[in-house]
VOPAGU-2260 file (C-alpha; in pm, 1 decimal, decimal comma):
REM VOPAGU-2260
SITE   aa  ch    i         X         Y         Z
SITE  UNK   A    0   -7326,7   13423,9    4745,6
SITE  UNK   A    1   -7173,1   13508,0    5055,5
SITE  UNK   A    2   -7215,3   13315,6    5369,8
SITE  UNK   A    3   -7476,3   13470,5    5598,4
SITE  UNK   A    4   -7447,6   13499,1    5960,6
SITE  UNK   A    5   -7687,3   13301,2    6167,1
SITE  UNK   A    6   -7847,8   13710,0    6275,2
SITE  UNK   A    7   -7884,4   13806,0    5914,8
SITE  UNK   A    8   -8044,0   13449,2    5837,1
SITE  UNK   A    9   -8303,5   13491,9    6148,0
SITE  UNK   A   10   -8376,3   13819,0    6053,2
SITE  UNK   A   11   -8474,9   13715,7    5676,0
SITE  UNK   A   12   -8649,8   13473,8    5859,8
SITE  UNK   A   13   -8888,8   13641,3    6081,6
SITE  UNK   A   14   -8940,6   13892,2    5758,3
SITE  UNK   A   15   -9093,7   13598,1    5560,9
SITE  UNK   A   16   -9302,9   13459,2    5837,8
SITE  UNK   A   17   -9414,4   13849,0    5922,1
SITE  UNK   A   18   -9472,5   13872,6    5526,6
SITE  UNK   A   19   -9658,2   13562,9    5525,7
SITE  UNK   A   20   -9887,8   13619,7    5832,7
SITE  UNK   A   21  -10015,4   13989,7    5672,0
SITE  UNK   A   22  -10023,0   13810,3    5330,0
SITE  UNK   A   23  -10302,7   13555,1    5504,5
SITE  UNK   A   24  -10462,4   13849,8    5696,4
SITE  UNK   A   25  -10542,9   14042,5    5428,4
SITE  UNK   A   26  -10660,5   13766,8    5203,0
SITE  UNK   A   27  -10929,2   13676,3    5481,7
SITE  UNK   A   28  -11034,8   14033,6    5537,1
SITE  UNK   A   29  -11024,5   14025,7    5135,9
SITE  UNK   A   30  -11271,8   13744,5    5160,6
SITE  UNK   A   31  -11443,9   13871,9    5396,8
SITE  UNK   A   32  -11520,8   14210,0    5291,4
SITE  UNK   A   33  -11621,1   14040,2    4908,9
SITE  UNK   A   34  -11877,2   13813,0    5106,6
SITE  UNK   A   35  -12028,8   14129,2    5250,1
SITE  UNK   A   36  -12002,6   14343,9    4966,1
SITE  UNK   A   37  -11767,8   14596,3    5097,6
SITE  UNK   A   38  -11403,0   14681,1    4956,4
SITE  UNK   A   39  -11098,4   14599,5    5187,1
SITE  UNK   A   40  -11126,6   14956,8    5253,0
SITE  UNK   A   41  -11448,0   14980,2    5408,4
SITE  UNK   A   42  -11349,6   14723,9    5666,3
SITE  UNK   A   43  -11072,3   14938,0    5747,5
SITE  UNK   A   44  -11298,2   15254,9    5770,7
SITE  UNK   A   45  -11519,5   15036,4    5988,8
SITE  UNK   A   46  -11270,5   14878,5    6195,4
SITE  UNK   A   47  -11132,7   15267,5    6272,7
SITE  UNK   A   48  -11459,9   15428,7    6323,0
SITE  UNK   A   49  -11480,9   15296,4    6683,3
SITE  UNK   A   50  -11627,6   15637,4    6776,2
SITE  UNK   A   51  -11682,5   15893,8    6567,1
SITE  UNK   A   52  -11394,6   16119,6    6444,6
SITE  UNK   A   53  -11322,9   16404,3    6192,9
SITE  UNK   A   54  -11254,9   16300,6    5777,7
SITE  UNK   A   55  -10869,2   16422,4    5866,8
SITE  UNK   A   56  -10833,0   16192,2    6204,1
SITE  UNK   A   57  -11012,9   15899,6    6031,5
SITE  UNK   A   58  -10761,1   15970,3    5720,5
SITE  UNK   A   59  -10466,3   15957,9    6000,8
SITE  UNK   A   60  -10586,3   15638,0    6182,6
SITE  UNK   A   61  -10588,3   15456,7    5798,9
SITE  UNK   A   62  -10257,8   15609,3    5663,8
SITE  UNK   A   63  -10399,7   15797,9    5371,6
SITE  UNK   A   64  -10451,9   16123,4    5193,8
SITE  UNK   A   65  -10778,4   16312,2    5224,7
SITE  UNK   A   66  -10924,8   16223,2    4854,9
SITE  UNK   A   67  -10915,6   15862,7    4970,6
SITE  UNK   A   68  -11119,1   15912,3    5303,9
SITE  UNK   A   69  -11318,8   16101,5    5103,9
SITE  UNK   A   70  -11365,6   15747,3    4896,3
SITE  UNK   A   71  -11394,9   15566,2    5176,6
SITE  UNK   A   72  -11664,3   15742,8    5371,4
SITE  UNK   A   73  -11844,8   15765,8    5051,2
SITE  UNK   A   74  -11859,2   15393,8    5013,5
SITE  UNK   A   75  -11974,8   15378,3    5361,0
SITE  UNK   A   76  -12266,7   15682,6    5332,6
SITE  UNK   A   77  -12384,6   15500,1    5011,1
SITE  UNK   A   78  -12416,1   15144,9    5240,7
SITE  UNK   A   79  -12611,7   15313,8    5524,6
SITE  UNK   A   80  -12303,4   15231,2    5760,4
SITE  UNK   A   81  -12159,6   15582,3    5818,2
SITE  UNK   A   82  -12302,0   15927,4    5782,2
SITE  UNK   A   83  -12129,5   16284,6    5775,2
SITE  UNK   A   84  -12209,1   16531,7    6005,5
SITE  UNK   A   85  -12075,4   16877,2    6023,5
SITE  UNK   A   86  -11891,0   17036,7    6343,6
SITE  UNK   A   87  -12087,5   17302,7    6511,8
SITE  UNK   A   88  -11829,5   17504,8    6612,0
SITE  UNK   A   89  -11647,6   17501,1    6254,4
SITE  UNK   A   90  -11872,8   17450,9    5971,9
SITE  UNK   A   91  -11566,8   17337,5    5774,9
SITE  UNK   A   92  -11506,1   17033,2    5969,9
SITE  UNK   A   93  -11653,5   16725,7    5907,9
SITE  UNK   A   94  -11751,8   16440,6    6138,9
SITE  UNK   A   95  -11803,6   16030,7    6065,2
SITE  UNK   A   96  -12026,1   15826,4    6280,1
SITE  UNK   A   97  -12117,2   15445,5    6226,0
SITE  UNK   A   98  -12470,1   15433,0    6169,8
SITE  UNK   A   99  -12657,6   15161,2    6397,6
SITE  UNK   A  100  -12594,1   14915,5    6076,2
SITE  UNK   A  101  -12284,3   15022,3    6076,1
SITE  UNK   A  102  -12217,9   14952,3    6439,6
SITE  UNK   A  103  -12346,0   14658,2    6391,9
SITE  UNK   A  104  -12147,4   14589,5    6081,7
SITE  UNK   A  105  -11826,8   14618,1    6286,3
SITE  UNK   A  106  -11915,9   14428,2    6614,5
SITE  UNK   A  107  -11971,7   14124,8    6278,6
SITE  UNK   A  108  -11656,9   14220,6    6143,8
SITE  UNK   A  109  -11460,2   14265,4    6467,3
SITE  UNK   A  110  -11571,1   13941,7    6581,8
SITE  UNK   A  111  -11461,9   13754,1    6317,7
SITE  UNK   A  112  -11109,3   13908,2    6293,2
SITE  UNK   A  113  -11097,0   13819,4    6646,6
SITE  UNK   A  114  -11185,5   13444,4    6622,9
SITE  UNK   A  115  -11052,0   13385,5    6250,8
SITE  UNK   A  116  -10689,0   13516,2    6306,3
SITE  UNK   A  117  -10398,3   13283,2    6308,8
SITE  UNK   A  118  -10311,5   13397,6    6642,6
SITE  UNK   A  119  -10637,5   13353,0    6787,5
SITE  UNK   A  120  -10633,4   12967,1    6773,6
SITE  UNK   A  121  -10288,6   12905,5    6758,1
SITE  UNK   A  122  -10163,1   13116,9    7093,0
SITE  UNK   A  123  -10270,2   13147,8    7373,6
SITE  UNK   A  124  -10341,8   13442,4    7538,4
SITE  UNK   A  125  -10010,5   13487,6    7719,6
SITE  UNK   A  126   -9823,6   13386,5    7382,2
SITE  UNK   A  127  -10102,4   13677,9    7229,3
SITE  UNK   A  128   -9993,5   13968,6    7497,6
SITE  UNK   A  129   -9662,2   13856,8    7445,6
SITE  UNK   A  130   -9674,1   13880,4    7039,1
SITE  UNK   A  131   -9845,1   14219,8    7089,5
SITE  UNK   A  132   -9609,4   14402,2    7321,1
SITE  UNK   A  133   -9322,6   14283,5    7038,8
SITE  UNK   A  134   -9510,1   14431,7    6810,2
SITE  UNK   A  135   -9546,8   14722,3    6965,0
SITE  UNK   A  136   -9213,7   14747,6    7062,9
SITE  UNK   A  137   -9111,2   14666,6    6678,0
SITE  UNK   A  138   -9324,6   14967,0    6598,8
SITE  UNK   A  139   -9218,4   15198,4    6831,9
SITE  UNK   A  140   -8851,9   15123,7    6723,2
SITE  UNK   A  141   -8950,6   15194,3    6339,4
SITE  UNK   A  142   -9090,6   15543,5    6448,2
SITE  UNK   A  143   -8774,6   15643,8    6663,2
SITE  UNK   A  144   -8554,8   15546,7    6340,8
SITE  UNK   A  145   -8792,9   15729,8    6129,6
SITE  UNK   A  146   -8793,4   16056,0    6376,3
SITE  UNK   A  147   -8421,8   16015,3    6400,1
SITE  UNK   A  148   -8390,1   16032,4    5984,0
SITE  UNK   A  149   -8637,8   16308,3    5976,1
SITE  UNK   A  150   -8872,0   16060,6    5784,5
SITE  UNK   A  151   -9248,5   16027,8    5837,0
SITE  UNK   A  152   -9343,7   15699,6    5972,1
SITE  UNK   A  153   -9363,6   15413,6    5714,2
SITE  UNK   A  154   -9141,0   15630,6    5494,0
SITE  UNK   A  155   -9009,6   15445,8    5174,5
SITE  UNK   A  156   -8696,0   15506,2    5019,7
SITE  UNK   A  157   -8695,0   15604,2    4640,9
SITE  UNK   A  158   -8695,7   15281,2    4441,3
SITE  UNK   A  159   -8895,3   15122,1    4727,6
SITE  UNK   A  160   -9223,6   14948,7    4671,3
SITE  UNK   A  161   -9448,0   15078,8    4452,1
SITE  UNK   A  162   -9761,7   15258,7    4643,2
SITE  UNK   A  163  -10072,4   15154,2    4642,3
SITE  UNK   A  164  -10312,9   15417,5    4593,1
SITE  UNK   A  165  -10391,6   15492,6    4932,5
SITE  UNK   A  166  -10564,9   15140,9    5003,0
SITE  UNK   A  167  -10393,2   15050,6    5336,9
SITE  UNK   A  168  -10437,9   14671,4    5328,0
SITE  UNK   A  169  -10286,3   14669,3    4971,1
């Protein structure tokens, strides 16, 4: 195997820690969302419904195709957390609004993302504003390569990873 240079090495580095830290995210927000009931999925719907927004914005804000926030708000209608409305200007359009429970569902949720995170006890909040303005920065640097490419963003090269359905935390 070829000698790596000390870049290469730190960026395979910061790839496994990044790995690891979503790896441990989504298997509390796994836990979490079995403790409640709710798929992975629903806490995303919640955690996106901060006000309420048409089926195609709420698809945009989770990354997936219609049929799936069709799933998704579904799940949450059937809980008593979201309900369906329909635009009065375009009878076509349809609109998704927490219910009170659900409201109150995601201040729960929210709350414990906020406290239970790795980087809520382990930074502080300088080292947190700091982490999230890299990130940022990280992301806004994928989407200029993508836009350069003519790719969407989070575009996957043939052979890539397998998808998963349309479940963004998968």
């Amino acid at each position: 195997m070829p000698d790596r240079s000390r870049e290469d090495e730190l960026n395979i580095c910061i790839m496994d820690a990044l790995s690891e830290i979503v790896k441990r995210a989504a298997a509390f927000g796994q836990g979490l969302a079995q403790a409640l009931g709710l798929s992975v999925s629903d806490l995303v719907g919640l955690h996106k419904l901060e006000e309420p927004m048409t089926m195609k914005e709420l698809g945009q804000q989770m990354h997936c195709d219609p049929s799936f926030v069709t799933l998704v708000t579904n799940g949450l209608e059937k809980r008593g957390l979201a309900r369906r409305e329909t635009c009065d200007r375009v009878r076509r359009i349809k609109h998704v609004t927490l219910t009170a429970e659900g409201a109150s569902m995601r201040e729960r949720l929210e709350s414990e993302f906020a406290t239970r995170m790795p980087w809520a006890s382990a930074l502080d909040i300088g080292e947190r504003e700091c982490l999230l303005a890299v990130l940022r920065k990280m992301i806004a640097a994928a989407d200029a390569a993508a836009a350069a490419h003519h790719e969407s963003p989070g575009y996957v090269p043939a052979g890539g990873p397998a998808t998963t359905g349309g479940d963004p935390a998968l």
